[in-house]
C-alpha positions in Angstrom: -5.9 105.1 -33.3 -4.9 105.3 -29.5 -1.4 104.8 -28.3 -0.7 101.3 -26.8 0.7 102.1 -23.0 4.4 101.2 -22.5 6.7 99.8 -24.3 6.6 97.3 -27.3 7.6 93.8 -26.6 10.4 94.2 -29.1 11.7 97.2 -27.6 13.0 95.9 -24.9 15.9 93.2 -24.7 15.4 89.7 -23.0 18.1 89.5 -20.3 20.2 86.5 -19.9 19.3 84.1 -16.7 22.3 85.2 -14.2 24.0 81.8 -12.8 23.7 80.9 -9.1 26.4 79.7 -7.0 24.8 76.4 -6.7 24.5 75.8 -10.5 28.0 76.9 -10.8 28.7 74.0 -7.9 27.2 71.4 -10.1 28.9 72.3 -12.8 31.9 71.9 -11.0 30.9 68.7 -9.5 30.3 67.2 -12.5 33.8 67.8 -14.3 35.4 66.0 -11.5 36.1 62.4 -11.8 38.5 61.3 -9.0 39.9 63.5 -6.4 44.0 64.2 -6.6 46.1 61.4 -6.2 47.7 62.3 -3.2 44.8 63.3 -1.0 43.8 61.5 1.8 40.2 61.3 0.4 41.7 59.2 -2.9 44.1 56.9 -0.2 40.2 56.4 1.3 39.2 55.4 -1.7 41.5 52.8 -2.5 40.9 51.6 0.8 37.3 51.2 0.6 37.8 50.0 -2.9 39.7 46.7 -2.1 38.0 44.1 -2.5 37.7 43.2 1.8 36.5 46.7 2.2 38.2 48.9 5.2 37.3 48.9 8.6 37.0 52.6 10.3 40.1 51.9 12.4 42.3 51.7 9.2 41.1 55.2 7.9 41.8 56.4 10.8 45.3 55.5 11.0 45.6 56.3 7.5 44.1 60.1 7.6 44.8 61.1 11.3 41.2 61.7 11.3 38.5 61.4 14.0 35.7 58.8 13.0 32.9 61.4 12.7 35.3 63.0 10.4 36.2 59.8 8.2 32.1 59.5 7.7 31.5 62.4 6.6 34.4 62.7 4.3 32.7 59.3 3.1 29.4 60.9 2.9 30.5 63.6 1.0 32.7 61.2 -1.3 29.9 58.8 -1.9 27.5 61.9 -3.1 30.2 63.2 -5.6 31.3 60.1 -7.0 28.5 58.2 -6.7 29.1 55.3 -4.8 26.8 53.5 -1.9 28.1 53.7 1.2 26.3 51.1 4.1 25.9 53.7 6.6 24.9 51.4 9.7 28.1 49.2 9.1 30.5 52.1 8.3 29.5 54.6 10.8 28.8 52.5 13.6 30.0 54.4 17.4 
């Protein structure tokens, strides 16, 4: 009988799939309900959560922030937590 070349297919341990940095992200991202209570992305939230909505100008006052700051912390918060954000009404310059 002739020898097989290289190793047997049992010879040789399967390795376990490293994790990336983006899979570890998710995973992150999905433990998380709410942000802290006392950020200024929840104190958006409740804002945009009344039931009149918030105009930009409130958020403002309320975070300090710029506008193109305020909607892309609402971007950000929308993609998290899964909420629809109208974009041509809230982001309007």
């Amino acid at each position: 009988m002739k020898a097989t070349k290289g190793k047997s297919p049992a010879a040789t341990p399967k390795k376990e799939p490293k994790t990336s940095k983006r899979t570890a992200k998710l995973a992150k991202a999905e433990k998380l309900t709410t942000p802290r209570a006392d950020s200024k992305n929840s104190k958006i939230l409740e804002l945009i959560g009344r039931s009149k909505g918030a105009i930009l100008a409130e958020i403002v006052t309320l975070a300090g922030w710029q506008k193109h700051a305020i909607c892309g912390s609402i971007s950000t918060l929308a993609s998290k937590y899964g909420f629809v954000v109208n974009r041509d009404v809230a982001c309007e310059n």
